[in-house]
KOLTORZA-411736 format. One line per 8 residues: their letters; for each residue x, y, z of N, C-alpha, C. Coordinates in steps of 0.05 Angstrom, whole numbers, m for minus. Layout:
REM KOLTORZA-411736
a = X:Y:Z:X:Y:Z:X:Y:Z ~ ...
***
This chain:
REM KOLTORZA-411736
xxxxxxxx = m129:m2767:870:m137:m2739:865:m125:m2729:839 ~ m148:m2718:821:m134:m2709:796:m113:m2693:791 ~ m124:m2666:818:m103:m2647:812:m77:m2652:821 ~ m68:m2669:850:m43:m2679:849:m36:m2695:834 ~ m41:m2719:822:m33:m2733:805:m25:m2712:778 ~ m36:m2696:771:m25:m2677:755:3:m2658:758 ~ m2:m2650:790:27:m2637:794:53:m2660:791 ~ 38:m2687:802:67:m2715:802:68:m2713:775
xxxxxxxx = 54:m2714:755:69:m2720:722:92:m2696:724 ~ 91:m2674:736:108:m2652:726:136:m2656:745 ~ 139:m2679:755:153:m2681:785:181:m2685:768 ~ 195:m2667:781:237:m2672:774:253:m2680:786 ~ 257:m2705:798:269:m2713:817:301:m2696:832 ~ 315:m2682:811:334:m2664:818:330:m2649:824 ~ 311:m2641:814:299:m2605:824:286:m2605:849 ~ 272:m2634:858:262:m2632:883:280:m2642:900
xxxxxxxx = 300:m2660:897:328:m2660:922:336:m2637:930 ~ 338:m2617:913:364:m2592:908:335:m2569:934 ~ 304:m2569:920:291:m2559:935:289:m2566:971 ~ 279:m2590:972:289:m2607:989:302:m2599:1008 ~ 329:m2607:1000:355:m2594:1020:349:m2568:1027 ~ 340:m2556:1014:341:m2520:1019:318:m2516:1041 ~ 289:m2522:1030:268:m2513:1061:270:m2534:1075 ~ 287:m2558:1078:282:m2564:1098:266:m2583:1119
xxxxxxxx = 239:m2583:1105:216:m2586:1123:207:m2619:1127 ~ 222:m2631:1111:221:m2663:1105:186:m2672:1096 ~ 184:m2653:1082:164:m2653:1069:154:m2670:1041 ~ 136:m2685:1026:151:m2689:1003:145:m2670:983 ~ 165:m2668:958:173:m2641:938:175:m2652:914 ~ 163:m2648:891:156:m2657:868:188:m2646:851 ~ 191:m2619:855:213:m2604:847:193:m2597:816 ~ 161:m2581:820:161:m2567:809:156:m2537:801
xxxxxxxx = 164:m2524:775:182:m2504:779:140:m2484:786 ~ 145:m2455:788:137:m2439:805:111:m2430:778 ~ 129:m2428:748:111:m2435:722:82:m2452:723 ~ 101:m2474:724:85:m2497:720:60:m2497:734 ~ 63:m2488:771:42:m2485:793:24:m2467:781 ~ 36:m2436:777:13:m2424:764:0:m2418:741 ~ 9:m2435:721:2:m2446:705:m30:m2463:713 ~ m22:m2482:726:m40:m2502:735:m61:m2484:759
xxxxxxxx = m55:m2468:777:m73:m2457:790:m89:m2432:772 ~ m82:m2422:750:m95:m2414:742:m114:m2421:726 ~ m114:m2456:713:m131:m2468:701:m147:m2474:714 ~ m142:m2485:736:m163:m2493:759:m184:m2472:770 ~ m166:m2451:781:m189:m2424:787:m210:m2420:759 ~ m201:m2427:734:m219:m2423:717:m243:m2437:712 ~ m238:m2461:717:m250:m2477:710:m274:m2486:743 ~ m273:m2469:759:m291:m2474:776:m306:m2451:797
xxxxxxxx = m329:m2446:812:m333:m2437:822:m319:m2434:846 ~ m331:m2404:863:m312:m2400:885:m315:m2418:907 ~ m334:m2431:918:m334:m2455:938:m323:m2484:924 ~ m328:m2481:894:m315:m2513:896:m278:m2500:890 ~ m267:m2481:886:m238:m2461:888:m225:m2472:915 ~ m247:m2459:927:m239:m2461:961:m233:m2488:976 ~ m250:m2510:964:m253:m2548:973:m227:m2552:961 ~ m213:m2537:927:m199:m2553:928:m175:m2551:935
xxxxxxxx = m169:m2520:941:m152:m2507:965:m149:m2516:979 ~ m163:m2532:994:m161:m2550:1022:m152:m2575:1027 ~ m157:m2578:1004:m155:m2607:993:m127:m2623:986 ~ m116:m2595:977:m83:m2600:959:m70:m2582:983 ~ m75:m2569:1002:m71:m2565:1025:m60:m2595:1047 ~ m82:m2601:1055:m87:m2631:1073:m66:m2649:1056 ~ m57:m2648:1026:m38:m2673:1019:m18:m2672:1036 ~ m4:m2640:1038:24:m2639:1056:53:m2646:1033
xxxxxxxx = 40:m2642:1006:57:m2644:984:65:m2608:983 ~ 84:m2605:980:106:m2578:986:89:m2562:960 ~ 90:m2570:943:79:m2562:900:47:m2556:909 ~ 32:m2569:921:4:m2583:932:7:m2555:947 ~ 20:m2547:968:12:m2517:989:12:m2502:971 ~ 26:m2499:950:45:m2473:934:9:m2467:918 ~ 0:m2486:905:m14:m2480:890:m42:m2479:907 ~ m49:m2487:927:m71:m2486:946:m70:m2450:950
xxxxxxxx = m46:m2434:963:m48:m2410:969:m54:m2396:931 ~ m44:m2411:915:m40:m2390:889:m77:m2390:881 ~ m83:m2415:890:m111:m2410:882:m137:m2380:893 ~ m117:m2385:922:m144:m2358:919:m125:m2330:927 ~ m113:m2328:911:m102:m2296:901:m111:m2289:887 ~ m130:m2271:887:m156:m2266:877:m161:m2235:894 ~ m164:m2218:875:m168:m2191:887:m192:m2187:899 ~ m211:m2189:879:m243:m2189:882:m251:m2217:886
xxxxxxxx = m269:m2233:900:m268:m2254:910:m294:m2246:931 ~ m314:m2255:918:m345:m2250:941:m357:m2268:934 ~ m365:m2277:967:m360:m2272:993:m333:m2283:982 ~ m317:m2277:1006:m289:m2292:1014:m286:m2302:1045 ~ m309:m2303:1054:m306:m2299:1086:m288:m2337:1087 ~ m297:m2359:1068:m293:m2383:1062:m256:m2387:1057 ~ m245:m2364:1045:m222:m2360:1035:m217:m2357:1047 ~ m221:m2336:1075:m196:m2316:1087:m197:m2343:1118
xxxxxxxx = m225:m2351:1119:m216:m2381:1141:m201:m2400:1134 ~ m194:m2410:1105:m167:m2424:1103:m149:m2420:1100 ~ m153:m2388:1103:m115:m2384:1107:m113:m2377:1132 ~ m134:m2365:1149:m130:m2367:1181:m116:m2401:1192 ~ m134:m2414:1183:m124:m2450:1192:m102:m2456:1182 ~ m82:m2434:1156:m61:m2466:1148:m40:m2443:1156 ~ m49:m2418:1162:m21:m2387:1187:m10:m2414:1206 ~ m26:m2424:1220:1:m2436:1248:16:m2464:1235
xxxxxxxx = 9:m2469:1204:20:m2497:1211:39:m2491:1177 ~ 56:m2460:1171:72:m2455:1158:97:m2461:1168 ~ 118:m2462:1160:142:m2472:1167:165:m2467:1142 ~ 164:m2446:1135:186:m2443:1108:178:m2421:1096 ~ 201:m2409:1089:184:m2379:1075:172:m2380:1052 ~ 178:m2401:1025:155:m2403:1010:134:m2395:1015 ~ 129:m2427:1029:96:m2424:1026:83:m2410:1050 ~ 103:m2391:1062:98:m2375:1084:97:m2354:1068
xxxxxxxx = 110:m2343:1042:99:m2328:1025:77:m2330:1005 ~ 78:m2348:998:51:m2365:983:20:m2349:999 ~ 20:m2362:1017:0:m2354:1038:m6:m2338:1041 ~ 12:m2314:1053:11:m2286:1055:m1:m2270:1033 ~ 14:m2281:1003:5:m2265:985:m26:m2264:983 ~ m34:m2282:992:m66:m2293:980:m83:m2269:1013 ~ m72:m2282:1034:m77:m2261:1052:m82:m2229:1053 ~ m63:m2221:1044:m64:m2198:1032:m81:m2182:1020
xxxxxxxx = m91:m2193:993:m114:m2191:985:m148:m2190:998 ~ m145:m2211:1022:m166:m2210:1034:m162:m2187:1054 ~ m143:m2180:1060:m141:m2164:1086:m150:m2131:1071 ~ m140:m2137:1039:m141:m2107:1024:m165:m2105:1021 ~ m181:m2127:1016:m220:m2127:1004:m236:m2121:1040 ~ m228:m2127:1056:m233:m2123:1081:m217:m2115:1109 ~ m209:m2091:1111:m180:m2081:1133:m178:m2088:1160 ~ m219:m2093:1174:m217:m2093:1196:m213:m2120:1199
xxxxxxxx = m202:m2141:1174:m197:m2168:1187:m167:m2165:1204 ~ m151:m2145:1200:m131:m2140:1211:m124:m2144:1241 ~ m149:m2142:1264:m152:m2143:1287:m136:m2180:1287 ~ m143:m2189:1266:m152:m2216:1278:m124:m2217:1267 ~ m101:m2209:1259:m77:m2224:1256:m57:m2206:1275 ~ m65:m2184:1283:m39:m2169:1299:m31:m2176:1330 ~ m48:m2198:1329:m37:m2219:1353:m12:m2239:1345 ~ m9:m2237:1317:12:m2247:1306:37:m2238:1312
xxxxxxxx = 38:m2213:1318:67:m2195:1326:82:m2208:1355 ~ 66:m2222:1365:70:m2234:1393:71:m2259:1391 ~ 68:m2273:1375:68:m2303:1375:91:m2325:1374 ~ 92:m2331:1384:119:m2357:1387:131:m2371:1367 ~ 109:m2371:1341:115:m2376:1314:125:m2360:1304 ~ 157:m2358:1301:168:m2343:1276:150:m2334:1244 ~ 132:m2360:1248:116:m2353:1210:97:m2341:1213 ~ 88:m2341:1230:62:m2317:1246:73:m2294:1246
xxxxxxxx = 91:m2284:1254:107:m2257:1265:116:m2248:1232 ~ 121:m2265:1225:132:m2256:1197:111:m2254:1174 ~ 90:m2274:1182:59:m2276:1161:53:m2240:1163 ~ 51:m2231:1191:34:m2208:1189:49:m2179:1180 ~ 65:m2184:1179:86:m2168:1161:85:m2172:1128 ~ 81:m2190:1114:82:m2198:1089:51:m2191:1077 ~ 35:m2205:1102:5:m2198:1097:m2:m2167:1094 ~ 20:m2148:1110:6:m2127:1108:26:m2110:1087
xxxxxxxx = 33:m2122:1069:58:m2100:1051:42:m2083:1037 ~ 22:m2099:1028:9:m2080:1010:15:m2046:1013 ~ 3:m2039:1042:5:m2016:1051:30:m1998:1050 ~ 50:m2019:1056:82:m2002:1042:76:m1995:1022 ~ 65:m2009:1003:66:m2004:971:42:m1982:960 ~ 27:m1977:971:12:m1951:966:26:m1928:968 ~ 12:m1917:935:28:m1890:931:10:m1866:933 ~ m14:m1873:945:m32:m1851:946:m47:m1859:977
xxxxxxxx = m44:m1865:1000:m54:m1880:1013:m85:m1862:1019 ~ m109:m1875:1030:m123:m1857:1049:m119:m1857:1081 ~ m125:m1836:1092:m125:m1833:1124:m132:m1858:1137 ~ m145:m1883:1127:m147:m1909:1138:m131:m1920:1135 ~ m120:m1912:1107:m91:m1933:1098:m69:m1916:1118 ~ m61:m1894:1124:m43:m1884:1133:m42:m1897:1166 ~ m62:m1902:1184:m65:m1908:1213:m64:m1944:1205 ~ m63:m1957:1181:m64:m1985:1184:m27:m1977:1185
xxxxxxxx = m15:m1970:1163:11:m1962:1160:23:m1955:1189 ~ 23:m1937:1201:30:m1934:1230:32:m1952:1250 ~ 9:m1972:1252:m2:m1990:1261:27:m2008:1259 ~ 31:m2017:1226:52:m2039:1221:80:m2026:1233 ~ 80:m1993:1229:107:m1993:1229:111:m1996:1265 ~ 90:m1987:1278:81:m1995:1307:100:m2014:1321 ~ 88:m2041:1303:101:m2064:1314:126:m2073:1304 ~ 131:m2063:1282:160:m2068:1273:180:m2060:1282
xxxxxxxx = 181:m2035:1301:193:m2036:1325:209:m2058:1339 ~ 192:m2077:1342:208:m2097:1363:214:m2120:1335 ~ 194:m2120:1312:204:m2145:1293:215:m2139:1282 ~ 231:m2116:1267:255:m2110:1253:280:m2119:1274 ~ 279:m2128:1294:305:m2135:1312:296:m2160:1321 ~ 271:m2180:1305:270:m2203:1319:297:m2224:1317 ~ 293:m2248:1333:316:m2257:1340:307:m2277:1307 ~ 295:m2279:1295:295:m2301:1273:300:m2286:1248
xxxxxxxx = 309:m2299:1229:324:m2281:1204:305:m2278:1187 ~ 288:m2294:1184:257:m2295:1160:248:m2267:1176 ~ 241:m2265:1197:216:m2239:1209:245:m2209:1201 ~ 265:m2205:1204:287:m2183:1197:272:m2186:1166 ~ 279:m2212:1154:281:m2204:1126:257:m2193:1112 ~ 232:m2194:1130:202:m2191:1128:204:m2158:1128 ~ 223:m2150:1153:213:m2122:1161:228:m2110:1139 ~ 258:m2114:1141:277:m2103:1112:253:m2092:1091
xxxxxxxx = 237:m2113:1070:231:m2110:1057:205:m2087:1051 ~ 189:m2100:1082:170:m2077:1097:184:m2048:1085 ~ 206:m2048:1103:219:m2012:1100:227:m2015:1074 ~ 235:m2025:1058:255:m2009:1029:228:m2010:1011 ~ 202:m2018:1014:189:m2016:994:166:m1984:1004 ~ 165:m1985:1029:160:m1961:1035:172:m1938:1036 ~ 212:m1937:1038:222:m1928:1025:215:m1907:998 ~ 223:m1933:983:202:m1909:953:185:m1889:957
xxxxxxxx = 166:m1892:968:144:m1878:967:140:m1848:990 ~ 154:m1862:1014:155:m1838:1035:185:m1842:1055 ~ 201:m1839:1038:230:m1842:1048:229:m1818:1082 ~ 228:m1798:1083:219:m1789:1106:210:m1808:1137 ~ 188:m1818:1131:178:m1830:1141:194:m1855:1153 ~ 205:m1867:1135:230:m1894:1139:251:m1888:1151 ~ 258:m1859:1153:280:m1843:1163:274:m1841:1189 ~ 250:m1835:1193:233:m1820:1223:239:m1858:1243
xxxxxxxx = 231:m1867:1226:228:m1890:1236:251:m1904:1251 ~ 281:m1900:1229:297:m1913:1238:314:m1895:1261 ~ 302:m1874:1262:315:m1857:1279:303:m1864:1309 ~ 279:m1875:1314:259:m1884:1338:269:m1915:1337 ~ 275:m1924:1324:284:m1958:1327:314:m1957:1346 ~ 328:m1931:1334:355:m1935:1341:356:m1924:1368 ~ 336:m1906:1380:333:m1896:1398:328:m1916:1417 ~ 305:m1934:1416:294:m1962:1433:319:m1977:1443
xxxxxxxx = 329:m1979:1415:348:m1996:1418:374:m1987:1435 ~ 379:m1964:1441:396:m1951:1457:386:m1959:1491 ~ 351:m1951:1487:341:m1944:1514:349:m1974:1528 ~ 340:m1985:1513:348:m2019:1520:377:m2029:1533 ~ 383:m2029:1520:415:m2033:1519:427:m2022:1548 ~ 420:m1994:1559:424:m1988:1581:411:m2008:1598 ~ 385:m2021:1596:370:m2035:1626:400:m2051:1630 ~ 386:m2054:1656:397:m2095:1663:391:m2112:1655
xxxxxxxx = 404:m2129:1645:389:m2151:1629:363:m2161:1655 ~ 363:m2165:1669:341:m2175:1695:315:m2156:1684 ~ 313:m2127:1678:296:m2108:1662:292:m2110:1628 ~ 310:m2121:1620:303:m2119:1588:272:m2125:1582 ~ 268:m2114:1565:238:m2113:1556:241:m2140:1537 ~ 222:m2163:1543:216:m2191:1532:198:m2176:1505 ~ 203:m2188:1480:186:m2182:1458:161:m2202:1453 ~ 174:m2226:1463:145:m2251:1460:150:m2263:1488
xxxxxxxx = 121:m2246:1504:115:m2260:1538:112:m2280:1540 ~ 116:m2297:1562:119:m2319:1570:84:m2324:1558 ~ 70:m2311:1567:32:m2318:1560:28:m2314:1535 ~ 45:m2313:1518:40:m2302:1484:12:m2322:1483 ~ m16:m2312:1471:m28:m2332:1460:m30:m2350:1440 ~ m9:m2342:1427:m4:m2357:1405:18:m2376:1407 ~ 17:m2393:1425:36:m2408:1431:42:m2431:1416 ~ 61:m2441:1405:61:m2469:1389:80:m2493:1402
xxxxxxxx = 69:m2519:1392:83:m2542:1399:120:m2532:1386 ~ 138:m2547:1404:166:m2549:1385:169:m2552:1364 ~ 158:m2561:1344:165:m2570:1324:161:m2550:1306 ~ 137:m2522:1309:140:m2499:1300:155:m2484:1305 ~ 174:m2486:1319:189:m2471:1324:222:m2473:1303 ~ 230:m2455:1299:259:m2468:1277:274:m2447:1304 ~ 299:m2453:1283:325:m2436:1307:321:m2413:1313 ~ 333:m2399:1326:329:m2368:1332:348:m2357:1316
xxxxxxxx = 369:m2366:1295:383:m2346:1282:391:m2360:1258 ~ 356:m2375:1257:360:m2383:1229:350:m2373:1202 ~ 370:m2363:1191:365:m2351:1155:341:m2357:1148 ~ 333:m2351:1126:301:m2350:1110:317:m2368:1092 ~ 298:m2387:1081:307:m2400:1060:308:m2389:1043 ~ 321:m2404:1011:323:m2383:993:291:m2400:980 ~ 290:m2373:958:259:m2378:949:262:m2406:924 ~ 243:m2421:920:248:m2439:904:256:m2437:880
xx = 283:m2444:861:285:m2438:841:269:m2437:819 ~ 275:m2408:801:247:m2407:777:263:m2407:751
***
């Protein structure tokens, strides 16, 4: 394949040990830098239409080369993008099989965009707040920042906003450190804009968290039910009080 064989010329063997060690995922890692990817995904989006974009998204996807995901999600970050219904199904398919906050951010970002060109796709990820997969719980938080970051929102944007801060409720206290570090960022960037609001919020979090604390543990309220439908094999699963990796060096 041209386009991997292109990312291997750029491959650093130190830079991808040092990466390596860090996510974890025993993946293989070229060690290259974050430039170089969008660099190259931007040549590529140029040089082709949106279905053959999408094939090759899939494509450098399916290698399972770490550089290969990075640049699969960078390809369709793309604001305007019609149809995208082709786009927003391969990032539905490659949500359960993330495993690292890269390219668990990678993903998201491209997500995002589709969720912004179309809101009611939103139904179809806030099953994510419940899911067994830490990168699911944390996807739909990253997927939906946008909305923190509006400085003018409309009355749609304001009830999608509610909606997130809704569920952040129970995921700002999840037991995994990537979904905390998801919500953190959630609140300080909405912060800026409606500090009020982030105030109101933490004042109802700390409240829960009181009400809680009184049950019996035999009553504590479970955040992901035994029937979550989004259930995954072990191997999706990482620790329960394990850190977010750090982001790949740039």
């Amino acid at each position: 394949m041209q386009e991997l064989d292109r990312l291997r010329a750029l491959a650093d063997p130190e830079r991808a040990a040092r990466a390596s060690a860090r996510h974890k995922s025993g993946r293989e890692t070229l060690g290259v830098t974050p430039a170089q990817i969008e660099a190259l995904a931007t040549e590529w989006r140029g040089e082709r239409d949106l279905e053959a974009r999408i094939a090759l998204a899939e494509t450098l996807w399916d290698s399972d080369v770490h550089e290969a995901r990075l640049a699969a999600a960078r390809l369709l970050v793309q604001a305007r993008m019609q149809p995208d219904d082709g786009a927003w199904a391969a990032i539905l398919d490659w949500a359960p099989q993330i495993d690292g906050t890269e390219i668990a951010d990678a993903v998201m970002s491209a997500a995002a965009r589709r969720l912004v060109a179309e809101p009611a796709r939103l139904d179809q990820i806030v099953p994510w707040a419940r899911s067994r997969n830490p990168w699911l719980r944390r996807g739909l938080l990253m997927a939906t920042l946008p909305w923190a970051k509006m400085n003018n929102p409309k009355p749609g944007d304001l009830e999608i906003r509610e909606a997130v801060l809704a569920l952040m409720l129970r995921l700002a206290s999840d037991r995994h450190g990537a979904v905390r570090q998801a919500a953190e960022t959630w609140l300080r960037d909405l912060a800026k804009r409606d500090p009020a609001r982030v105030a109101a919020w933490h004042e109802a979090h700390d409240a829960m968290a009181v009400v809680e604390a009184e049950l019996p543990e035999d009553d504590a309220i479970d955040d992901i039910p035994q029937d979550a439908s989004e259930a995954t094999s072990p191997e999706d699963l990482a620790p329960d009080d394990q850190a977010p990796e750090a982001d790949q060096e740039r």
